[in-house]
N, C-alpha and C positions, 0 to 999 in steps of 0.2 A: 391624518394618522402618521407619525413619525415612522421613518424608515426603520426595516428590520436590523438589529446590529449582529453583523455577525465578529465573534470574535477568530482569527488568523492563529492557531496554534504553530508554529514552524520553530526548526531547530532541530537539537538534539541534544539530548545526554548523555552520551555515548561517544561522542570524536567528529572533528572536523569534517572529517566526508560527509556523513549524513548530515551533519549543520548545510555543508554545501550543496545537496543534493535536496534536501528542505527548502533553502533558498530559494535555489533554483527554480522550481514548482512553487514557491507563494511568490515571489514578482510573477511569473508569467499569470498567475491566478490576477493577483489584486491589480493587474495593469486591464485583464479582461473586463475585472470587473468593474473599472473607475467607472462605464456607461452605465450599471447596470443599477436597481433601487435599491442600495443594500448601504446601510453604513457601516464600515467594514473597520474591526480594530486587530493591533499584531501584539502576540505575545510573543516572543522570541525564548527560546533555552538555548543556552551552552552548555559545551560539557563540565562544567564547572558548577553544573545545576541552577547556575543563577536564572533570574527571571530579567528582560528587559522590555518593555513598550512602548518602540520605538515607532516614529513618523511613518517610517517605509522599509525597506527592506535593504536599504543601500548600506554599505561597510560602514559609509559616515555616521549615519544616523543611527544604525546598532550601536553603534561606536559612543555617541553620544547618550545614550539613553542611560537613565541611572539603575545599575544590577539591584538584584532584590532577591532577599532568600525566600523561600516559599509561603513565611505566614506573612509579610509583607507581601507580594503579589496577588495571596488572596484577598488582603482587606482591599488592592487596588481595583482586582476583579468582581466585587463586592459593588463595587462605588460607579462602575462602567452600564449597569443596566443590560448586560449583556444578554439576546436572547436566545443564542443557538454558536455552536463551537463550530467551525472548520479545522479536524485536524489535520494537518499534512506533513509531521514525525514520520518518518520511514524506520525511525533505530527500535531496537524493543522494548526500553524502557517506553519512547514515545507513542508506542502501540499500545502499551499496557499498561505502567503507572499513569503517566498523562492523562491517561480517558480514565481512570478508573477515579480520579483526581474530581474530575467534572459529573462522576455519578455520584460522588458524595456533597458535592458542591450542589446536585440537584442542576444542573445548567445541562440541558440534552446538545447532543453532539451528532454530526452526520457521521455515519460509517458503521462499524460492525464491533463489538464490545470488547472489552480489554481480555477477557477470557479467550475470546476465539482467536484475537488476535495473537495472543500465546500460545495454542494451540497449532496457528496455519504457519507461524514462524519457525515451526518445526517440521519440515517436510515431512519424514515417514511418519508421523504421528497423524498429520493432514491424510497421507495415503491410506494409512490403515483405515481411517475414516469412512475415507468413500470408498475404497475399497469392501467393506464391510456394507456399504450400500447395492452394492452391484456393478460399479465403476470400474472398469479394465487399468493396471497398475503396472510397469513394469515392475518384474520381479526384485527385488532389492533387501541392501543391509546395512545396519548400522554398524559402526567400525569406531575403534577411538586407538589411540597411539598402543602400537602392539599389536593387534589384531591382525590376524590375515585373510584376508578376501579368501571367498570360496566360489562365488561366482563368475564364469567364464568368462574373458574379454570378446566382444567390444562392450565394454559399458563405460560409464558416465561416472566420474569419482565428485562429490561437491558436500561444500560444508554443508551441514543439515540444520543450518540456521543464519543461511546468509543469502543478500541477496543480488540481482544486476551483473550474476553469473560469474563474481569474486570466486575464487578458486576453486572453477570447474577446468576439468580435463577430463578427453575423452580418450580413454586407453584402449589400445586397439593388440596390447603384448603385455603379457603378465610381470616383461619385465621394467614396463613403466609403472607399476602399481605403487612402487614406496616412494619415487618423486610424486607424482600428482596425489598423496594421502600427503606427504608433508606438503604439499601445496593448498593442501583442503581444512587441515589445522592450523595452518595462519590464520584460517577465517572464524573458527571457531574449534570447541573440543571435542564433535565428536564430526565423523563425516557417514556421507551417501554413497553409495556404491548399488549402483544400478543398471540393469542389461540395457542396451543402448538400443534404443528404438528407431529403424530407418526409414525414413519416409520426410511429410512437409512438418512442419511448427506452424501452429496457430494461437492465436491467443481467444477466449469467447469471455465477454460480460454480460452476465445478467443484470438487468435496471429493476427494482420495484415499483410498481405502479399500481395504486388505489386496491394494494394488495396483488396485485398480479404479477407473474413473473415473466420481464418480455427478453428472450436472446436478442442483442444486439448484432449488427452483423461481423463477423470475423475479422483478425488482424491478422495477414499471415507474413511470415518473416522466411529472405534470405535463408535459405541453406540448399547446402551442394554435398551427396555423399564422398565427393572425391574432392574438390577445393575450400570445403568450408561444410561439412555435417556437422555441427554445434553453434551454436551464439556464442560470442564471448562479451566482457565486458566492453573493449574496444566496440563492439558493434550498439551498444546503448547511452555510453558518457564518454565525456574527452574531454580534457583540461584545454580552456579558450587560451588565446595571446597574451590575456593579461593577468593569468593563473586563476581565473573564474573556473567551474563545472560548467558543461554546456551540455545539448544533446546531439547523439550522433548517429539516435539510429530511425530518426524520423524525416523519413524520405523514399520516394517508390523506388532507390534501388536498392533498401534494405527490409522496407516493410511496405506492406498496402493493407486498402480494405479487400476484403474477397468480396467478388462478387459474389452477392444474394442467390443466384441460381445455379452458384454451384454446389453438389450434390454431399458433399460434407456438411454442409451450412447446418441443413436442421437436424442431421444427427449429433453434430456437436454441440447443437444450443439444448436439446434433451439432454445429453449427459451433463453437461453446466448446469442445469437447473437440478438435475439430481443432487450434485456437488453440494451446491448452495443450498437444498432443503436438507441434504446426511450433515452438516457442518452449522448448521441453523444461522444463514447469513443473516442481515438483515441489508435493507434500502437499496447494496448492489451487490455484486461480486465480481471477480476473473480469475478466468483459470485461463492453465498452458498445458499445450494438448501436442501430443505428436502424432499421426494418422499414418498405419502402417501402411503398404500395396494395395494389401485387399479395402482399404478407406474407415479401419478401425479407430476411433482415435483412444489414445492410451493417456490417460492422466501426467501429469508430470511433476506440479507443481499451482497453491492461490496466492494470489499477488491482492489483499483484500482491502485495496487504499484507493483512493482516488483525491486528487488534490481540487477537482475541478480549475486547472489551468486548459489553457485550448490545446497543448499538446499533451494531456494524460490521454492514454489509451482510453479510458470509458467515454472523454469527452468528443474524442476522432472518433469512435465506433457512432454516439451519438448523432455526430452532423453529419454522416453519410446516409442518415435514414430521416434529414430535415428535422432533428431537436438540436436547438440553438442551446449554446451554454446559459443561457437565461432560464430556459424552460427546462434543463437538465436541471439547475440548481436548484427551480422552482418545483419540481417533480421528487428531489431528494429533501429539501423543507418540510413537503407536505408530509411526507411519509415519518419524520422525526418529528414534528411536531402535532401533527394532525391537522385534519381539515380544517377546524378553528383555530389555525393557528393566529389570525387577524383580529379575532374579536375577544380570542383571550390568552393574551399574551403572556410567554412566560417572561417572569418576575424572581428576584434572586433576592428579593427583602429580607427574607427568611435568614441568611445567613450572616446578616447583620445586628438578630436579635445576641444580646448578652448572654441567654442561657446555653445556645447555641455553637457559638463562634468557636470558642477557646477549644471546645470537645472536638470542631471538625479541626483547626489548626493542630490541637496535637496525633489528631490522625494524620493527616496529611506528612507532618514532618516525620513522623516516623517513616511515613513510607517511600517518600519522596527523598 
């Protein structure tokens, strides 16, 4: 039986970082998985929207690959036999157009649907959410240029649709309030303004499994109420020696796993699954959680991607509880394609028929 092909969605349409930050997360994926049974193909976007399908993920070889506007990428992806997407897009276009791309294209995709993904890319929209579940929220407010906070400091100012903690600040005097909002609309047009929660940061993922939903064990992260009570981006990316993205906040003096017996663990994997059934995940999730004194934890923010490289969060959360990235990705297949997925394999013939085609390309290109 010929190996499963998955195809490597990575890139972005949206700008350079997120192309870099894409990157970044598919070499570490597709170098995991050169051991593993998978035949594995790359789609690359730029923000230029072109399409390329290149060898590998190296500058070179992007470099080399011939661009392609989207009704040409589709007859390419047509012709590939492809039977299951990996996307790993972080920008919102790549959250959203992209998979909504592959549902019309009929080719299932691992991770959680282009609507939701719209949806969680908007923090308070995500809060209200679970919030409305029964989920503990700091109190917050949406703000666009103009607007004056009415909420007391210490709170948390950040765009409300960006992510890797790009222009957060934690105001601690009502008279930092209009630097860090114009620091919060660099990132986007409208921002968060939220009561600052003091206590630890955690990160919880839910895994799907043969429909059940298992908390993975915690990610808890660096923070200090006097030398550092917030994460910043410094503390998750850092441009390498040779202007590569690299990561910088995957190591025990800025994150770990939590121990399993500590007394947080299973209150926060109950509210994480609550999350994930008020927001209708599907195969995984993650959320970030701040736990006040008394061992509350308060929502914060869903992070609902996973690239499956060996340093994405859901896959370190994994192999501290002995699931190998094999058996993670094995475990995320089954659940997207179903348990047959071996004996009946999805097929993309269908979009090759003449009656067909022209109708999904001129979808696609309008939307795209």
């Amino acid at each position: 039986m010929p190996a499963l092909r998955i195809l490597h969605l990575v890139g972005s349409a949206q700008n350079d970082f997120y192309c870099d930050l894409s990157r970044l997360y598919g070499q570490d994926c597709l170098a995991a998985m050169a051991e593993l049974p998978y035949d594995s193909a790359i789609a690359y976007i730029t923000p230029d929207r072109q399409w390329r399908f290149p060898r590998s993920l190296s500058r070179e070889d992007i470099a080399q690959a011939q661009p392609m506007a989207v009704s040409e990428a589709i007859e390419f992806i047509a012709a590939q036999n492809i039977d299951i997407v990996l996307p790993q897009m972080f920008c919102i276009p790549g959250m959203t157009y992209y998979r909504a791309l592959f549902d019309l294209l009929e080719i299932p995709y691992i991770g959680n649907t282009p609507d939701l993904m719209a949806i969680t890319a908007h923090k308070a929209r995500t809060k209200a959410i679970v919030e409305a579940a029964g989920v503990k929220v700091p109190r917050g407010e949406v703000l666009r240029r103009g607007d004056v906070p009415t909420i007391t400091p210490p709170v948390v100012i950040k765009p409300v649709s960006s992510d890797n903690s790009l222009g957060v600040t934690l105001v601690k005097d009502a008279a930092e309030y209009e630097a860090a909002l114009e620091k919060a609309f660099e990132h986007a047009d409208e921002a968060i303004v939220e009561t600052f929660i003091e206590g630890r940061e955690v990160r919880c993922g839910i895994l799907v499994k043969d429909g059940e939903l298992i908390g993975l064990p915690l990610e808890e992260y660096l923070v200090d109420s006097q030398e550092k009570p917030i994460r910043t981006y410094a503390d998750k990316l850092k441009k390498t020696d040779d202007g590569n993205l690299g990561f910088a906040a995957k190591g025990n003096n800025k994150s770990w796993i939590l121990d399993p017996n500590d007394p947080i663990t299973q209150k926060v994997q109950e509210v994480a699954k609550k999350c994930h059934q008020a927001l209708g995940c599907r195969h995984y999730s993650l959320f970030d959680f701040r736990i006040d004194s008394q061992g509350q934890p308060w929502f914060l923010e869903a992070g609902l991607y996973c690239s499956f490289a060996p340093k994405s969060v859901i896959s370190s959360m994994a192999k501290a509880v002995g699931i190998s990235l094999n058996e993670l990705l094995t475990i995320a297949i089954d659940e997207t394609l179903g348990s047959n997925k071996y004996s009946d394999r999805i097929s993309v013939v269908e979009i090759n028929e003449p009656s067909k085609t022209p109708r999904k390309e001129r979808e696609l290109s309008q939307m795209i």
